[in-house]
C-alpha positions in Angstrom: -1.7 32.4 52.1 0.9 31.4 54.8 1.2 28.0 56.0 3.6 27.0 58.6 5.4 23.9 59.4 8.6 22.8 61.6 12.0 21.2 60.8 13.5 19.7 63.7 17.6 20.1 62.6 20.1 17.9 65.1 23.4 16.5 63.9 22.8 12.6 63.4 24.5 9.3 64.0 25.6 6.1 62.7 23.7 4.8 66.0 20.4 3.7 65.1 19.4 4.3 69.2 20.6 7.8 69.2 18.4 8.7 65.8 15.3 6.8 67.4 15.3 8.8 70.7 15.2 11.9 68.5 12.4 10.8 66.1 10.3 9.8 69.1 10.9 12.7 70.5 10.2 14.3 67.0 6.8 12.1 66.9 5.9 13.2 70.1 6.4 17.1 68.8 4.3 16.3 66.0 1.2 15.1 68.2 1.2 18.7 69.7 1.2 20.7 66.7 -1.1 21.1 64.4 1.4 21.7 61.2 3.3 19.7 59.4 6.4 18.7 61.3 9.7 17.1 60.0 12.6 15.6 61.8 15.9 16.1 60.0 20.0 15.4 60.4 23.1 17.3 59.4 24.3 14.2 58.4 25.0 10.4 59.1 21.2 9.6 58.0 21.0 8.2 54.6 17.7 10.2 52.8 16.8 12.2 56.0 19.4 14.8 55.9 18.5 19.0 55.7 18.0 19.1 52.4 15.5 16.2 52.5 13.3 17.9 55.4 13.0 21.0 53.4 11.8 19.5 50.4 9.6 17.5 52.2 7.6 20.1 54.0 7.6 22.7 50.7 6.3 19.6 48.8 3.5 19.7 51.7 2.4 23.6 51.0 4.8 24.8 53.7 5.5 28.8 53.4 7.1 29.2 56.5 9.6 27.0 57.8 10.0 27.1 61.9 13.4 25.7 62.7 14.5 24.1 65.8 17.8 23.5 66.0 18.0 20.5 68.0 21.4 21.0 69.4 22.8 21.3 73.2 24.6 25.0 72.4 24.4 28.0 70.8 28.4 27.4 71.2 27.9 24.6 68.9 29.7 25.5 65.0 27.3 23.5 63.4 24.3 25.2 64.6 25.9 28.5 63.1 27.0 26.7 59.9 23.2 25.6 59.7 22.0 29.0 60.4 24.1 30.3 57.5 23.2 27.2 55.3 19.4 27.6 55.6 20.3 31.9 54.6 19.3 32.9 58.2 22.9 35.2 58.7 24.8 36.1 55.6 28.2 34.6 56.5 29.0 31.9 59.1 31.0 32.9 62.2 33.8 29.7 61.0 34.8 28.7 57.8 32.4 26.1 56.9 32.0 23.1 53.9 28.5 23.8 54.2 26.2 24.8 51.1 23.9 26.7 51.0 20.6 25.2 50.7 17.8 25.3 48.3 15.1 26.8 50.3 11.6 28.7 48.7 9.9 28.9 52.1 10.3 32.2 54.6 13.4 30.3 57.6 11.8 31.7 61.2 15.5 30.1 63.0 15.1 29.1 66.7 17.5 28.6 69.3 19.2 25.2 70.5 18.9 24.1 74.4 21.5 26.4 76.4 19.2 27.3 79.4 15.8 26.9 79.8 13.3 26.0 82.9 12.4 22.9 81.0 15.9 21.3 80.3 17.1 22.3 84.0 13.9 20.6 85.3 15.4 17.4 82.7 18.7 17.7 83.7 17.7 17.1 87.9 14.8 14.2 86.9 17.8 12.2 85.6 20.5 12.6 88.5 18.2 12.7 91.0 18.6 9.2 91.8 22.2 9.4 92.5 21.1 12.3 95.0 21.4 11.3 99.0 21.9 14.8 100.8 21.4 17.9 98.3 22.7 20.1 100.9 26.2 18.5 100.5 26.3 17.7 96.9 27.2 19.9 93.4 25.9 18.6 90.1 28.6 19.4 87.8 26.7 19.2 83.8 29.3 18.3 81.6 29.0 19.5 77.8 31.0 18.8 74.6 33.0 22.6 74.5 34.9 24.1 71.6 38.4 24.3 70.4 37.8 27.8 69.0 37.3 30.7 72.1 34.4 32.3 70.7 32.4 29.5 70.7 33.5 28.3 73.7 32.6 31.6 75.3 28.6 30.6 74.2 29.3 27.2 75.5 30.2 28.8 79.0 27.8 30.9 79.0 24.6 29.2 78.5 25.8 26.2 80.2 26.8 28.6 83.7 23.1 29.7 83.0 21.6 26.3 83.1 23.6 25.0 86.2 21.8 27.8 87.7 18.4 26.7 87.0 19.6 23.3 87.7 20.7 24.6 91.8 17.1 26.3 91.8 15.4 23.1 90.5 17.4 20.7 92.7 18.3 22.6 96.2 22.0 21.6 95.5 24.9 23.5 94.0 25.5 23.0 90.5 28.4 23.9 88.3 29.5 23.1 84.9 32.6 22.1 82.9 33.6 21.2 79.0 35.6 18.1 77.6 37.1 21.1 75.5 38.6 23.2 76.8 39.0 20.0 79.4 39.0 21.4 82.9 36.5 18.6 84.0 39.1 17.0 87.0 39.7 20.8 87.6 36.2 21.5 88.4 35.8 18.3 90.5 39.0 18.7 92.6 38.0 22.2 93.7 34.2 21.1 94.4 35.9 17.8 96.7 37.8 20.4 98.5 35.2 22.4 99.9 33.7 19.1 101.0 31.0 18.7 98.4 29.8 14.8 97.0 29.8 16.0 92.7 27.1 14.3 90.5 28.0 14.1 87.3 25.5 15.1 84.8 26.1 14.9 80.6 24.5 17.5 78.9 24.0 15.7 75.8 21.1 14.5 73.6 21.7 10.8 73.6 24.1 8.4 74.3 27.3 7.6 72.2 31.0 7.3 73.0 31.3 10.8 74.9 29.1 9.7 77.6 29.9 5.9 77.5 33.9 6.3 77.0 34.8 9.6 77.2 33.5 11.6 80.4 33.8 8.1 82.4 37.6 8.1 81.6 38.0 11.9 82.6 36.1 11.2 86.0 38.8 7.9 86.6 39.7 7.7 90.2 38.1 10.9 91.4 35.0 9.0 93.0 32.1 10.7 91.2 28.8 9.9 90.9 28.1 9.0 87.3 24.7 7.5 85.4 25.2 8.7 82.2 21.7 9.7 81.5 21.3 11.6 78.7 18.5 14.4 78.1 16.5 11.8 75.7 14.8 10.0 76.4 12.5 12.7 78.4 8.7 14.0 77.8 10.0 17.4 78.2 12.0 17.7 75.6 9.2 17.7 73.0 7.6 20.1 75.2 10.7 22.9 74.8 10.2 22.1 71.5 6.5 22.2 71.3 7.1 26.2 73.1 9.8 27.0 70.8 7.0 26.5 67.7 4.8 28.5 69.2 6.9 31.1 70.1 8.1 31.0 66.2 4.4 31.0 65.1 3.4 34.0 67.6 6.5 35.8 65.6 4.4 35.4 62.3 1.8 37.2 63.9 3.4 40.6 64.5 
């Protein structure tokens, strides 16, 4: 007999305000579905970590486990550390101190944000404050990046994807930039000099030091417009995750 349930994966924080946005959004997942869902961290959370979440839904009956990697990239190196840790791809893509885990159930591995309808649909509810003539303006997303080029690569590409979604969404321009490989003041300049207002936007779960610290002291002096709104808290988020589960579960089915 199969019997599915979902762990939610994201990385974790010493902040108790970025782990409560995701277990709300988690809780709000769980209200949808009617499986067991549980909400877990790669690390930073004392007793909730990976290895916790498995246990807890095998101890629950669970066969197959639908993962959703809760994580803004597929250029992220911890979601393909994960993928390889939970025995999804035989070796990981970077050296990694990750073991493998102890896992019984069948892994059914989703996909972390990069583009989607929904997150673009996110991204334009939380700037679109700042917005005063669309026709004029560029919202530039702004995402963590990667030292190492081929994850950097994924980072570029899903995020170009997004700012797409995000120009459809919005009826501005929309462009996108990385704190690594750092050409944020790059991207900027070039958007000022063809006359365009830029709206920042930070494409990252909650808030912490890169949106509060980081990204305000890359924009310095280049008179941005800047609320730091994260993608949480949001009711769409637990929808893309709510789709992801179901598109995991159809999978079971063929």
């Amino acid at each position: 007999m199969t019997k599915p349930g979902v762990l939610v994966i994201s990385h974790g924080s010493r902040e108790r305000l970025w782990v409560s946005l995701v277990d709300e959004a988690v809780r709000e997942l769980t209200a949808r579905m009617d499986l067991p869902v549980e909400a877990s961290y790669l690390e930073l959370v004392e007793g909730r970590l990976i290895q916790d979440g498995i246990y807890a839904l095998e101890d629950q009956g669970v066969t197959d486990m639908l993962v959703i990697p809760l994580f803004v990239s597929s250029g992220s190196t911890h979601v393909d550390e994960i993928a390889y840790a939970i025995g999804v791809k035989p070796e990981p893509d970077k050296e990694t101190d990750l073991e493998p885990f102890e896992v019984k159930a069948r892994v059914h591995f989703g996909r972390p944000v990069d583009d989607d309808p929904d997150i673009a649909a996110m991204v334009w509810d939380k700037v679109r404050g700042l917005s005063k003539d669309p026709s004029r303006e560029v919202i530039l997303l702004v995402g963590h990046g990667s030292r190492h080029e081929s994850f950097r690569a994924r980072w570029e590409k899903g995020m170009k994807s997004l700012a797409r979604l995000v120009a459809e969404v919005s009826g501005t321009s929309a462009d996108a930039a990385l704190l690594n490989p750092g050409n944020i003041r790059e991207k900027v300049e070039e958007w000022k000099e063809r006359g365009c207002e830029v709206i920042v936007a930070p494409l990252f779960l909650s808030e912490g030091y890169f949106t509060e610290k980081v990204i305000p002291d890359r924009l310095e002096g280049l008179g941005c417009r800047y609320s730091g709104q994260t993608l949480l808290p949001h009711p769409l988020l637990p929808q893309w995750m709510a789709n992801q589960a179901r598109e995991l579960l159809e999978s079971l089915k063929s």
